[in-house]
PDB file of N, CA, C and O in Angstrom, chain B, residues numbered from 101:
ATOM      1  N   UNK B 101       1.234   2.094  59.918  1.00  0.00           N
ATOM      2  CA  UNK B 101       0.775   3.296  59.254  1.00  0.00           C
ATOM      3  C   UNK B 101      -0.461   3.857  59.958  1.00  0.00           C
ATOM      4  O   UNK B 101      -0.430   5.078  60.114  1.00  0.00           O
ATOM      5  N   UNK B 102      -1.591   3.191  60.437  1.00  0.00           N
ATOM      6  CA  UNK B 102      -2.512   3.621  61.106  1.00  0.00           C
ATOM      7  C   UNK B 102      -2.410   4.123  62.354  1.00  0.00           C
ATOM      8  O   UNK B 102      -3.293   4.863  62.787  1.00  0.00           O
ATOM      9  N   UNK B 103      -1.058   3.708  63.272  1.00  0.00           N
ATOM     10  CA  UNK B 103      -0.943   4.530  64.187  1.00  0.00           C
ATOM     11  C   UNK B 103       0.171   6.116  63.979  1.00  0.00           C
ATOM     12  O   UNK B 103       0.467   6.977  64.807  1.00  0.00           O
ATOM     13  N   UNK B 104       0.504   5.981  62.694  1.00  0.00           N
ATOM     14  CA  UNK B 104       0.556   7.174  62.366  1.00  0.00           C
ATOM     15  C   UNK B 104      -0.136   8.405  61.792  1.00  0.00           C
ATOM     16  O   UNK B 104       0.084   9.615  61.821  1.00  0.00           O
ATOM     17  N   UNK B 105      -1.023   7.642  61.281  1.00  0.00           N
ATOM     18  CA  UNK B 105      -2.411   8.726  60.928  1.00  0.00           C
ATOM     19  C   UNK B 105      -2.807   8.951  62.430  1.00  0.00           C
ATOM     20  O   UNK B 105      -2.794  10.050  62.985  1.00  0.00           O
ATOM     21  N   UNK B 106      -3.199   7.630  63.074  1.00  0.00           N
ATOM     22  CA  UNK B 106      -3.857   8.365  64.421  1.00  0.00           C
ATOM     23  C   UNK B 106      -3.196   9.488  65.217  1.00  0.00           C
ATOM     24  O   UNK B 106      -3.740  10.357  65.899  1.00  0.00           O
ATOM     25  N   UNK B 107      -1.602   9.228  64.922  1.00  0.00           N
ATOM     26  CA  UNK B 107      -1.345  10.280  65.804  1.00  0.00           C
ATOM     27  C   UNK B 107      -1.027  11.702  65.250  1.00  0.00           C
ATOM     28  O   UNK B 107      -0.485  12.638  65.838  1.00  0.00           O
ATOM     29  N   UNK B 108      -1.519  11.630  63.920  1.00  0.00           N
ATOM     30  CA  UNK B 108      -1.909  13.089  63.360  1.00  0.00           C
ATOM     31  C   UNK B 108      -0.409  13.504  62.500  1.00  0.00           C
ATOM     32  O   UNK B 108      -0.002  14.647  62.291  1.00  0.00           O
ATOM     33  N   UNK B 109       0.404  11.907  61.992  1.00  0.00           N
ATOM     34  CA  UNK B 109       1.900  12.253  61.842  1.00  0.00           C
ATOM     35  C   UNK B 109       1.905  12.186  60.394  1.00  0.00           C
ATOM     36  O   UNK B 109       2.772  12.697  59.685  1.00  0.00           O
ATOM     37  N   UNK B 110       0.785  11.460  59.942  1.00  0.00           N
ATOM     38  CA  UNK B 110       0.639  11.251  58.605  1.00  0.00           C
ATOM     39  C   UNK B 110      -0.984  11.577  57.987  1.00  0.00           C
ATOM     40  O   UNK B 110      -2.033  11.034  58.335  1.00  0.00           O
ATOM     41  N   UNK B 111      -0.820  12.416  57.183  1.00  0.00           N
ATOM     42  CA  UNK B 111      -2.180  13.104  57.098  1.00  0.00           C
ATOM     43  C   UNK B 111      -3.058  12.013  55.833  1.00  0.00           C
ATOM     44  O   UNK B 111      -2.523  11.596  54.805  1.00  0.00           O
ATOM     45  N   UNK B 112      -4.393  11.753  56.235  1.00  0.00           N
ATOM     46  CA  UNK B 112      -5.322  11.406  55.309  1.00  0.00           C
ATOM     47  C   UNK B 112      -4.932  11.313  54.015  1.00  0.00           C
ATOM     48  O   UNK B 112      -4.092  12.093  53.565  1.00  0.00           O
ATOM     49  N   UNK B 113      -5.592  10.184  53.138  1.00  0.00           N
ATOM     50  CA  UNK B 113      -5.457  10.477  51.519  1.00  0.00           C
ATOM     51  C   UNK B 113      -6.834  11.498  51.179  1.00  0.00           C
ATOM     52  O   UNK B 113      -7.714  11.828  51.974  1.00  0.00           O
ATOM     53  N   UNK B 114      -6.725  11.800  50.009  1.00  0.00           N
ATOM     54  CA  UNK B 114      -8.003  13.000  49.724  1.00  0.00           C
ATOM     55  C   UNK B 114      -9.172  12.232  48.466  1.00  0.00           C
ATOM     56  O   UNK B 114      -9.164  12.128  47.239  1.00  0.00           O
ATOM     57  N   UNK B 115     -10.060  11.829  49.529  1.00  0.00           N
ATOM     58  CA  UNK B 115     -10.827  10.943  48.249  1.00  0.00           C
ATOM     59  C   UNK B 115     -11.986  11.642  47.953  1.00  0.00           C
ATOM     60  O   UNK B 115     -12.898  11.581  48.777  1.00  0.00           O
ATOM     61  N   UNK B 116     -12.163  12.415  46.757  1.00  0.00           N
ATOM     62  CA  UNK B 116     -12.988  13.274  46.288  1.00  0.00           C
ATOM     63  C   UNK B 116     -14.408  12.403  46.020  1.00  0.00           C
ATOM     64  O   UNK B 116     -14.531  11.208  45.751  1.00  0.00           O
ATOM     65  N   UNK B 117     -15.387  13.400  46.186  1.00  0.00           N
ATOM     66  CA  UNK B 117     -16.948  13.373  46.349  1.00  0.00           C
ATOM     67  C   UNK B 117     -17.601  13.807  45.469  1.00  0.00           C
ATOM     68  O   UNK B 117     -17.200  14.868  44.990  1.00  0.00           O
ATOM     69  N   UNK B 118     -18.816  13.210  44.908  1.00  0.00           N
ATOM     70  CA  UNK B 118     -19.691  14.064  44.224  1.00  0.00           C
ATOM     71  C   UNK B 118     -19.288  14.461  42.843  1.00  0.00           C
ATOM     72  O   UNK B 118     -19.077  13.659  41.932  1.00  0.00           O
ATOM     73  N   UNK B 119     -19.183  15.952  42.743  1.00  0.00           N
ATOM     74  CA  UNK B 119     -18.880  16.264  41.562  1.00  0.00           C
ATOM     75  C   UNK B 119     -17.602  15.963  40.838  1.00  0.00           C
ATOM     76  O   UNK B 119     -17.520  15.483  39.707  1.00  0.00           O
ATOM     77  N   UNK B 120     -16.451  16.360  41.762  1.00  0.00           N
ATOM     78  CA  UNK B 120     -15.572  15.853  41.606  1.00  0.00           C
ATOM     79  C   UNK B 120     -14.649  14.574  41.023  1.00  0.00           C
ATOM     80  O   UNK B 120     -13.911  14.454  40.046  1.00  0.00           O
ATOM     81  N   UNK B 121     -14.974  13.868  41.885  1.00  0.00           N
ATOM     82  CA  UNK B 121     -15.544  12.391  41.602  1.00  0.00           C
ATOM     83  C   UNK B 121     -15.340  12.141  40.393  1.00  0.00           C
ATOM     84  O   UNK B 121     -14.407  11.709  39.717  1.00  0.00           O
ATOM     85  N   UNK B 122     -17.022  12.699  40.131  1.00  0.00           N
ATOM     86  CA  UNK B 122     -17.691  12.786  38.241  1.00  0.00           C
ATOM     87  C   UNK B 122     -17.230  13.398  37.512  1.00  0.00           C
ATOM     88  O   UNK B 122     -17.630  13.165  36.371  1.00  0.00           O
ATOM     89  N   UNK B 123     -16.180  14.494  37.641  1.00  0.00           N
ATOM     90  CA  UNK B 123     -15.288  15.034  36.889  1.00  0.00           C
ATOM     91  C   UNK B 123     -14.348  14.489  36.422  1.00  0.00           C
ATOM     92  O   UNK B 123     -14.037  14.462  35.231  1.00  0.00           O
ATOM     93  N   UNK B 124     -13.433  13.669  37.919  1.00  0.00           N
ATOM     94  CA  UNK B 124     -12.046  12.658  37.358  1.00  0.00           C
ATOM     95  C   UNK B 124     -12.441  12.295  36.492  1.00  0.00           C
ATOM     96  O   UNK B 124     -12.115  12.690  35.372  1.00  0.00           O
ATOM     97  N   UNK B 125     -13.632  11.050  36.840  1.00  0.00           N
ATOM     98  CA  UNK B 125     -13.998  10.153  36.143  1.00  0.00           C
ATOM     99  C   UNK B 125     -14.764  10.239  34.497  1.00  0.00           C
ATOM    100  O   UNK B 125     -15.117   9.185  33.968  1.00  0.00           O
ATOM    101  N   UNK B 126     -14.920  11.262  33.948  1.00  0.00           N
ATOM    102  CA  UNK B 126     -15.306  11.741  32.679  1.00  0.00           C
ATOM    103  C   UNK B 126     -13.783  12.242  32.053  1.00  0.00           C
ATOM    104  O   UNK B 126     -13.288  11.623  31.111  1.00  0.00           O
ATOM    105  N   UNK B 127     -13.122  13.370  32.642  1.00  0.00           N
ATOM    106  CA  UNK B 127     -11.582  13.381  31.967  1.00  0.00           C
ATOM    107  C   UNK B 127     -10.774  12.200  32.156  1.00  0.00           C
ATOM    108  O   UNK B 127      -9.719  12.456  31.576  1.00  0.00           O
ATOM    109  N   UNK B 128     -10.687  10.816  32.756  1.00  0.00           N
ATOM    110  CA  UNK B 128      -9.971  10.060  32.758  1.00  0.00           C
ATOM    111  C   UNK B 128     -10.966   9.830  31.817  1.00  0.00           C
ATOM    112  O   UNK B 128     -11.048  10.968  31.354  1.00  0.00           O
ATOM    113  N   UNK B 129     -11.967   9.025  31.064  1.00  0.00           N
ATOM    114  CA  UNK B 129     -12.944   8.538  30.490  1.00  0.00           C
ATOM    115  C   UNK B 129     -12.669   8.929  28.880  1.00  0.00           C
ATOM    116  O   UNK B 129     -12.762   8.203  27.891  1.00  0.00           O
ATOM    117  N   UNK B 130     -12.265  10.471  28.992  1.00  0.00           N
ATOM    118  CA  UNK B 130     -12.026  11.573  27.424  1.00  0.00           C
ATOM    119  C   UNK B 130     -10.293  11.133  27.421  1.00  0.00           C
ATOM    120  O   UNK B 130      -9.677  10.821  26.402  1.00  0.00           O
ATOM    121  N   UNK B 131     -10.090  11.156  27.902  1.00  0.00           N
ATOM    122  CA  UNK B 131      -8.266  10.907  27.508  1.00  0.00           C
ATOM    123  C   UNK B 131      -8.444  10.004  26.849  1.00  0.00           C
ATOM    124  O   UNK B 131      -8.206  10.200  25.657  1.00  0.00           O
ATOM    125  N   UNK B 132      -9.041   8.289  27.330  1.00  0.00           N
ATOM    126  CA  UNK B 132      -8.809   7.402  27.388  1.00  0.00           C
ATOM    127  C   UNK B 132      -9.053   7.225  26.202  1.00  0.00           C
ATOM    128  O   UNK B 132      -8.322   6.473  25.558  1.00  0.00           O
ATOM    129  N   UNK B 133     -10.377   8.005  25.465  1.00  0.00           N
ATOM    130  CA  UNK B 133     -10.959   7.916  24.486  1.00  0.00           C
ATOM    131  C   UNK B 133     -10.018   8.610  23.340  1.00  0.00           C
ATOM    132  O   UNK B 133      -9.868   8.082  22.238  1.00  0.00           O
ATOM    133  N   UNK B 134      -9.370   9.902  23.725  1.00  0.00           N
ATOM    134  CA  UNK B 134      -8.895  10.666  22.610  1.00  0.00           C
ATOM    135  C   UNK B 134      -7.699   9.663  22.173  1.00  0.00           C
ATOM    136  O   UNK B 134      -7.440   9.502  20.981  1.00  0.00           O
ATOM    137  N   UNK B 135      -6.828   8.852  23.421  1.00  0.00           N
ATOM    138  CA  UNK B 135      -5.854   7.989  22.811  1.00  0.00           C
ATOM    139  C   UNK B 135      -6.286   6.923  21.896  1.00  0.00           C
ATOM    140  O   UNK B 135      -5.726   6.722  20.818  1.00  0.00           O
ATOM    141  N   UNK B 136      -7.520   6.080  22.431  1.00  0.00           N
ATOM    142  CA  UNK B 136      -8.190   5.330  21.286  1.00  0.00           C
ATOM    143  C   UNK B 136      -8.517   5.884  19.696  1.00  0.00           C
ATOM    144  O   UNK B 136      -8.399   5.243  18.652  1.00  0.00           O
ATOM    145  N   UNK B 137      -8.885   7.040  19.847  1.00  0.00           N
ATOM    146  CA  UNK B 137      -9.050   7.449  18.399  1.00  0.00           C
ATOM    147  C   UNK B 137      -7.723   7.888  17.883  1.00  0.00           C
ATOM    148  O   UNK B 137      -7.771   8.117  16.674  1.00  0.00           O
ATOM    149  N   UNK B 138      -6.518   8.081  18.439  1.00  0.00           N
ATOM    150  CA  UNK B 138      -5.348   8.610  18.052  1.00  0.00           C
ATOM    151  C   UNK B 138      -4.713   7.493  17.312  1.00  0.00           C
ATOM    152  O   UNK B 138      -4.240   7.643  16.185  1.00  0.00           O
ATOM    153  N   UNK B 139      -4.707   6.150  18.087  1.00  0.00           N
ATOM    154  CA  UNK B 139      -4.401   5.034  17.704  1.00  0.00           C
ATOM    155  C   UNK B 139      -4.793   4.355  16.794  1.00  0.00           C
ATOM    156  O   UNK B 139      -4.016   3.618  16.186  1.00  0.00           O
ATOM    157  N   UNK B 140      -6.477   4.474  16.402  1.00  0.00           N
ATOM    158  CA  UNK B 140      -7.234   4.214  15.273  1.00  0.00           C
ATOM    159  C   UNK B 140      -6.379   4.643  14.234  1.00  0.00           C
ATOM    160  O   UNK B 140      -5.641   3.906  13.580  1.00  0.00           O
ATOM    161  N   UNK B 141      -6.533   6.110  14.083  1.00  0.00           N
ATOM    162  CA  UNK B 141      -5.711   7.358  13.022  1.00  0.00           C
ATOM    163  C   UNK B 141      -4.640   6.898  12.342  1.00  0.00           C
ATOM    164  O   UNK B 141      -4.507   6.778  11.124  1.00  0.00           O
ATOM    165  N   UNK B 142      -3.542   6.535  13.612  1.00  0.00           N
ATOM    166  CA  UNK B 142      -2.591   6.353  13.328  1.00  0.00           C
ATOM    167  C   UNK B 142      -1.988   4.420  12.371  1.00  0.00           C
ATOM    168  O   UNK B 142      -1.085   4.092  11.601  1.00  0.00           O
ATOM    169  N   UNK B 143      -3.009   3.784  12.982  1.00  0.00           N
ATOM    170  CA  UNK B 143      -3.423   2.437  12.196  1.00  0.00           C
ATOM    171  C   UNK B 143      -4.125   2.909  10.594  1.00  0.00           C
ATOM    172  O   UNK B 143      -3.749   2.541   9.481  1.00  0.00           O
ATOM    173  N   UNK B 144      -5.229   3.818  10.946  1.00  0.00           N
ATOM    174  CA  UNK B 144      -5.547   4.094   9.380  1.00  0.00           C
ATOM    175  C   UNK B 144      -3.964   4.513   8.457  1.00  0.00           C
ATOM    176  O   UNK B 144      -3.299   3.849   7.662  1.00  0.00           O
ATOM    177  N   UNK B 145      -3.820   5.693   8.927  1.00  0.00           N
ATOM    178  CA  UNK B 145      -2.701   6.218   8.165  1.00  0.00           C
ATOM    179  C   UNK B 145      -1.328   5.291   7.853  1.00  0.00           C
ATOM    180  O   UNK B 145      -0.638   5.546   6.866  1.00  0.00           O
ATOM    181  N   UNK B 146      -1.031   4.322   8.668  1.00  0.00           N
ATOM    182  CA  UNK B 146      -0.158   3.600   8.311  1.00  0.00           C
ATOM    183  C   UNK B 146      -0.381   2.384   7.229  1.00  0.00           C
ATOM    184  O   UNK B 146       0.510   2.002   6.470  1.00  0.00           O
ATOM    185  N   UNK B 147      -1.643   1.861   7.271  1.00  0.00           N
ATOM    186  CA  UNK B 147      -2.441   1.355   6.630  1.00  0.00           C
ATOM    187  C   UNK B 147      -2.437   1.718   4.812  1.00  0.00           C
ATOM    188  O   UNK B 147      -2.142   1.046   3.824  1.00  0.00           O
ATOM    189  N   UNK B 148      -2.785   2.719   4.962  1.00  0.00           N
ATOM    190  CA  UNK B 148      -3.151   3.827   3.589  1.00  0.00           C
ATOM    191  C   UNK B 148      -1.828   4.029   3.655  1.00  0.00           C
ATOM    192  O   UNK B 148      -1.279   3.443   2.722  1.00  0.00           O
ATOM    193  N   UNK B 149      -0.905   4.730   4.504  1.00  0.00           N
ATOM    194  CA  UNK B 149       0.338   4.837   3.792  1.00  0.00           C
ATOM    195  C   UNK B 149       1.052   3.786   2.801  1.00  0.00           C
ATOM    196  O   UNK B 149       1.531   4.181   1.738  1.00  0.00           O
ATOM    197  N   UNK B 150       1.110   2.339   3.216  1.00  0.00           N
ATOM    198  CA  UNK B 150       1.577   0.959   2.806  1.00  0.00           C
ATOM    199  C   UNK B 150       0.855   0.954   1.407  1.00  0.00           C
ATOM    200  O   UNK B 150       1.380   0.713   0.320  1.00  0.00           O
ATOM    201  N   UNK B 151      -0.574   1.300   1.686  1.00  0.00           N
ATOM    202  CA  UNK B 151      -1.607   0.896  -0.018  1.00  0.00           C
ATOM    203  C   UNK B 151      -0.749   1.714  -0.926  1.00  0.00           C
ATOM    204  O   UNK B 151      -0.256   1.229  -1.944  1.00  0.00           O
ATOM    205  N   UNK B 152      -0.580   2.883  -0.582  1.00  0.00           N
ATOM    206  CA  UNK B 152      -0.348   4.320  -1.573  1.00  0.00           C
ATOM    207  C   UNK B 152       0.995   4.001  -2.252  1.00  0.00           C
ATOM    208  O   UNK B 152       1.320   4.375  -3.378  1.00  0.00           O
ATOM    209  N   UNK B 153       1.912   3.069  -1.194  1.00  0.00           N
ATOM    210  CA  UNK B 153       3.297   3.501  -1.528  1.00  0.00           C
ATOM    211  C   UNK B 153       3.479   2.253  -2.335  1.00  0.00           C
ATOM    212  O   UNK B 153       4.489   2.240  -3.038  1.00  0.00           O
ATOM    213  N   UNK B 154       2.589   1.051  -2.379  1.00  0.00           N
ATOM    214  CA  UNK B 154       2.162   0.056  -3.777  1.00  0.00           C
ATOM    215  C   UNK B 154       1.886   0.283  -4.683  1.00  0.00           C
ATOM    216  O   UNK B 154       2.271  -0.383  -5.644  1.00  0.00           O
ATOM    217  N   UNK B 155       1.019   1.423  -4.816  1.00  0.00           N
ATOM    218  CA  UNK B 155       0.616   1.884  -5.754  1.00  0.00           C
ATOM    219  C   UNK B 155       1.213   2.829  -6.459  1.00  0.00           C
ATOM    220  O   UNK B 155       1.029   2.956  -7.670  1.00  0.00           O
ATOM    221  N   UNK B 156       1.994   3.588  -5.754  1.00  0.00           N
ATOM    222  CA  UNK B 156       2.750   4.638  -6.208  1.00  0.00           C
ATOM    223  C   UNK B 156       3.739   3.871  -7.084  1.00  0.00           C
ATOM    224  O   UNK B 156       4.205   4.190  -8.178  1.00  0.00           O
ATOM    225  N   UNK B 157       3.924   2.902  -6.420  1.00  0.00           N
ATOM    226  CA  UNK B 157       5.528   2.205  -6.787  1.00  0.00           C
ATOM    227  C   UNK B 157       5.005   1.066  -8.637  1.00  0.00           C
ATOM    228  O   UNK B 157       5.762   0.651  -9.514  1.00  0.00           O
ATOM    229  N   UNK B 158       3.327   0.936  -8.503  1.00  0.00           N
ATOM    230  CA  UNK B 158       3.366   0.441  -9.522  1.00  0.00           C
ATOM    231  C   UNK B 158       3.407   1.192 -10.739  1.00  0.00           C
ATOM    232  O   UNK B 158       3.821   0.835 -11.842  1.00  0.00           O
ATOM    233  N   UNK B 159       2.733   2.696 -10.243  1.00  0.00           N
ATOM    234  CA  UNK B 159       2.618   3.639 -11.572  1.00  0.00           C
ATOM    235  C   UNK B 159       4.106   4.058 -11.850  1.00  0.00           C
ATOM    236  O   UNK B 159       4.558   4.256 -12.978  1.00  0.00           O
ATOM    237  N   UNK B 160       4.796   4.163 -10.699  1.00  0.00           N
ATOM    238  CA  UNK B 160       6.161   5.026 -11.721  1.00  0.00           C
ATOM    239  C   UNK B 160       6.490   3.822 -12.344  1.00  0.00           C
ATOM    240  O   UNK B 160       7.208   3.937 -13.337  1.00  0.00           O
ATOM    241  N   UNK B 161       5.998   2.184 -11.869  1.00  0.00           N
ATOM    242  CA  UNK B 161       7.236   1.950 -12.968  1.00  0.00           C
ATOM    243  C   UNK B 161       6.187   1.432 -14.265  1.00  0.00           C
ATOM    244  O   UNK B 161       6.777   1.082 -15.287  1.00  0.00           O
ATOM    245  N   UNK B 162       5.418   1.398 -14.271  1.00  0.00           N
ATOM    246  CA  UNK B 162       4.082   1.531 -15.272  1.00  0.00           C
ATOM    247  C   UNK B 162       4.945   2.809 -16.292  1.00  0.00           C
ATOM    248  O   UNK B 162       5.056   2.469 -17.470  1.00  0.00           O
ATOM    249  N   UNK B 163       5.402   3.878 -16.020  1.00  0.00           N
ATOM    250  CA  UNK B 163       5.941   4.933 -16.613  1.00  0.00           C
ATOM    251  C   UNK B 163       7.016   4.857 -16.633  1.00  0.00           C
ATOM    252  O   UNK B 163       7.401   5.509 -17.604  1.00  0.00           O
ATOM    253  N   UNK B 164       8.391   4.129 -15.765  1.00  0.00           N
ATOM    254  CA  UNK B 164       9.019   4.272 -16.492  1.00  0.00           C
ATOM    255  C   UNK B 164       9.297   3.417 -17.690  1.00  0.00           C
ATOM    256  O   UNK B 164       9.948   3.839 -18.646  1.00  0.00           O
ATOM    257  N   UNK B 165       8.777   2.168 -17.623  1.00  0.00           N
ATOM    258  CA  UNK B 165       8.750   1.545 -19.008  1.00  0.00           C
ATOM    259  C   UNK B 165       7.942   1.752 -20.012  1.00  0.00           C
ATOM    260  O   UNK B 165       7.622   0.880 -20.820  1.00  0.00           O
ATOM    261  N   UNK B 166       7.324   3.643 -20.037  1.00  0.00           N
ATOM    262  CA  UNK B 166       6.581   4.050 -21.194  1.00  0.00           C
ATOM    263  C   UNK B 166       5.306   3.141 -21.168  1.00  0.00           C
ATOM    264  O   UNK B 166       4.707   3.384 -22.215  1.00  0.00           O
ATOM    265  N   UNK B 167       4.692   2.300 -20.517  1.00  0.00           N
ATOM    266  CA  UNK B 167       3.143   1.612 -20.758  1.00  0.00           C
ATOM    267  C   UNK B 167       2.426   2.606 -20.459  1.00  0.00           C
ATOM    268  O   UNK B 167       2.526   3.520 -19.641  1.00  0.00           O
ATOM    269  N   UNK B 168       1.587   2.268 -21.334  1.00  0.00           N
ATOM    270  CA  UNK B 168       0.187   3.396 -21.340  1.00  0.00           C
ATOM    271  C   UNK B 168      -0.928   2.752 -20.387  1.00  0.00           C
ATOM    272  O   UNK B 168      -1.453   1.639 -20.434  1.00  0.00           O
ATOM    273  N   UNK B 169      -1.149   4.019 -19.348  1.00  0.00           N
ATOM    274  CA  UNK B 169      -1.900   3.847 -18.035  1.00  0.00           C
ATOM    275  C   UNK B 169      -3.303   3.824 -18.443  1.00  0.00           C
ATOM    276  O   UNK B 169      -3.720   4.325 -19.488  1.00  0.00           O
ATOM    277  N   UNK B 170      -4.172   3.080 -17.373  1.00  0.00           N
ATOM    278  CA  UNK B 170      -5.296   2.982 -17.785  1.00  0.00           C
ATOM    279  C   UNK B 170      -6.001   4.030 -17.192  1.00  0.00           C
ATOM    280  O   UNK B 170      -5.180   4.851 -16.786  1.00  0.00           O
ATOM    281  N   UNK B 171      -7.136   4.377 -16.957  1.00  0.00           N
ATOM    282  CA  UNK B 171      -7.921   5.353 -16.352  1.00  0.00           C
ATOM    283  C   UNK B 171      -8.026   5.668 -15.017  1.00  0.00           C
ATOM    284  O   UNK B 171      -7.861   6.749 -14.451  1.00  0.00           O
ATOM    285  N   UNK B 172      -8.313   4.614 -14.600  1.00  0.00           N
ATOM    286  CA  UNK B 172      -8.122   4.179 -12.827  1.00  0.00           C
ATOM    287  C   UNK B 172      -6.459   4.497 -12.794  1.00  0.00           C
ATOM    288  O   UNK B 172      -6.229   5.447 -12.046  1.00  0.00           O
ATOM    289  N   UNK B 173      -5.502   4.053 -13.291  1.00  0.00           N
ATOM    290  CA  UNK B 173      -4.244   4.728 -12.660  1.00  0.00           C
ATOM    291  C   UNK B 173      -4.121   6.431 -13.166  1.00  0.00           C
ATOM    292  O   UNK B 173      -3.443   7.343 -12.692  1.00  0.00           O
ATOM    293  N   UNK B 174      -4.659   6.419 -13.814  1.00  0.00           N
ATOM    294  CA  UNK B 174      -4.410   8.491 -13.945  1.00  0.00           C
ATOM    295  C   UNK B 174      -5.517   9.032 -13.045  1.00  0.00           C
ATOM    296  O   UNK B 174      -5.576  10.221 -12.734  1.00  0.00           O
ATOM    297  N   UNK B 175      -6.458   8.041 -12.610  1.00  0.00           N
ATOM    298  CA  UNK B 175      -7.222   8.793 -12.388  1.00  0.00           C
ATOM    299  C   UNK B 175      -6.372   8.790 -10.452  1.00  0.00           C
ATOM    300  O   UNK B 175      -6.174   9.875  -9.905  1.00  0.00           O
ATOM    301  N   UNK B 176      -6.070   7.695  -9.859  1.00  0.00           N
ATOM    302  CA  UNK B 176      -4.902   7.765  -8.729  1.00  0.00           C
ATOM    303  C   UNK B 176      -3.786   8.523  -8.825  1.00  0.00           C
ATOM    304  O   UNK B 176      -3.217   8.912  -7.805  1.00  0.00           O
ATOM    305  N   UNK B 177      -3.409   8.776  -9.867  1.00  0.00           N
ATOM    306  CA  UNK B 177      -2.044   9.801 -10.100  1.00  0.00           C
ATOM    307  C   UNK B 177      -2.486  11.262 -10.107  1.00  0.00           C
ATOM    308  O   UNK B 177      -1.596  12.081  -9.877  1.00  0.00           O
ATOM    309  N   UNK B 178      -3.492  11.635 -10.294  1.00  0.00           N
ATOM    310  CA  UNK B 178      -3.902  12.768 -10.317  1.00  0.00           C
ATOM    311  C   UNK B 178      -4.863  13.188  -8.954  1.00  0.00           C
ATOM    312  O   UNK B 178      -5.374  14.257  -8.618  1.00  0.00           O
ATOM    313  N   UNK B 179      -4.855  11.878  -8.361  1.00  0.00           N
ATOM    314  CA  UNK B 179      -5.435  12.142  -6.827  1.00  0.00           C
ATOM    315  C   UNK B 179      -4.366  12.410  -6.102  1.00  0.00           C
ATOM    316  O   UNK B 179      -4.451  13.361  -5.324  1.00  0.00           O
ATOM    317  N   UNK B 180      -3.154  11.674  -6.173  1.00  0.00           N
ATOM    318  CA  UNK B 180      -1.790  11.470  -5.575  1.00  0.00           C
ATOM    319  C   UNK B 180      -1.243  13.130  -5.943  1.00  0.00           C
ATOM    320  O   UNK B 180      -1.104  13.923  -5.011  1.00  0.00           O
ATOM    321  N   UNK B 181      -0.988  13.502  -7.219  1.00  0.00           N
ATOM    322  CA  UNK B 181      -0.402  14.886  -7.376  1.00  0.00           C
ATOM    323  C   UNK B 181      -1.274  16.260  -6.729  1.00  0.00           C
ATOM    324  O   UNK B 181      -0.905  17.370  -6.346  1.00  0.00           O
ATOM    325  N   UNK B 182      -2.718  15.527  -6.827  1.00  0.00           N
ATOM    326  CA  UNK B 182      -3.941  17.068  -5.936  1.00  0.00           C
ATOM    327  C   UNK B 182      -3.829  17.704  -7.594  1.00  0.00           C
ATOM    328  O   UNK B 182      -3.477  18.882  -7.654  1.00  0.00           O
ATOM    329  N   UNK B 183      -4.054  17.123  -8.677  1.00  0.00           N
ATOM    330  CA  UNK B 183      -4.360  18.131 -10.049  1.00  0.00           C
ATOM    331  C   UNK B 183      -4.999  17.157 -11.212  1.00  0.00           C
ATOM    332  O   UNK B 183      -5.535  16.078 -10.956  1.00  0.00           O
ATOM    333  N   UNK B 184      -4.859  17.694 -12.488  1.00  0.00           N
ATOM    334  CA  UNK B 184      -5.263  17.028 -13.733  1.00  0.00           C
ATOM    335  C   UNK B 184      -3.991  16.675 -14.198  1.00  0.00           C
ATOM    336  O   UNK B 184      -2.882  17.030 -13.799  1.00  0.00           O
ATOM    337  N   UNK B 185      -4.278  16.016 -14.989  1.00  0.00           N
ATOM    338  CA  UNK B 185      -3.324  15.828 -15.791  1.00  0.00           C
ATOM    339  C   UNK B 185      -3.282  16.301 -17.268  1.00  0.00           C
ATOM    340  O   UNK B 185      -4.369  16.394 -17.839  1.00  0.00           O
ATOM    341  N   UNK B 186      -2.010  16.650 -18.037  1.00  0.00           N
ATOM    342  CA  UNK B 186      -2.370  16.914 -19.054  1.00  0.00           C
ATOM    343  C   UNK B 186      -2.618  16.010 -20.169  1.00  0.00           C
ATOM    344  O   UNK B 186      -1.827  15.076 -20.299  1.00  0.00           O
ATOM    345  N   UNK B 187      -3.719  16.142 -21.118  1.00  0.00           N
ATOM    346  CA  UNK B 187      -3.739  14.900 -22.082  1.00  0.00           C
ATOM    347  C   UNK B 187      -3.021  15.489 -23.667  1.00  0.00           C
ATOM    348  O   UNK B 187      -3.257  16.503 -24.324  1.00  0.00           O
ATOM    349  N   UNK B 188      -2.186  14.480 -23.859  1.00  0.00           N
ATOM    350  CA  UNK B 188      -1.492  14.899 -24.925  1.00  0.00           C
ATOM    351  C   UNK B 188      -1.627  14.156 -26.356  1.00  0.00           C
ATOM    352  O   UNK B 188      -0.980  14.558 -27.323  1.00  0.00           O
TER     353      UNK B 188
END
């Protein structure tokens, strides 16, 4: 290979300087980072998804066998729906 660079048949690699350089090396640096926090996210949310869907699964059946919910579960059911509930 080197006597093909020498003879001008195979051209140089391009190894950037300076700013450049410090540019790769900060956007390789931010990717690397945005995938780390993507991955976090996606561990939270799967995480919290699993809690929610325990919980979800204890209140409906908390309701469907008519037991009367305690505060902490209306007060999750009404976080879960985004409203109040009505008291009757």
């Amino acid at each position: 290979m080197a006597i093909a660079y020498s003879l001008g048949i195979v051209k140089g690699s391009y190894i950037p300087i300076g700013d450049i350089l410090e540019l790769r090396e900060l956007t390789r640096y931010r990717v690397n980072l945005v995938e780390k926090r993507t991955q976090v996210k996606n561990e939270i949310d799967f995480r919290n998804c699993r809690i929610q869907d325990r919980t979800r699964r204890e209140l409906m059946e908390k309701l469907s066998k008519g037991q009367e919910l305690s505060e902490e579960d209306k007060s999750e059911l009404e976080a879960m729906l985004g409203r109040k509930l009505q008291s009757n």
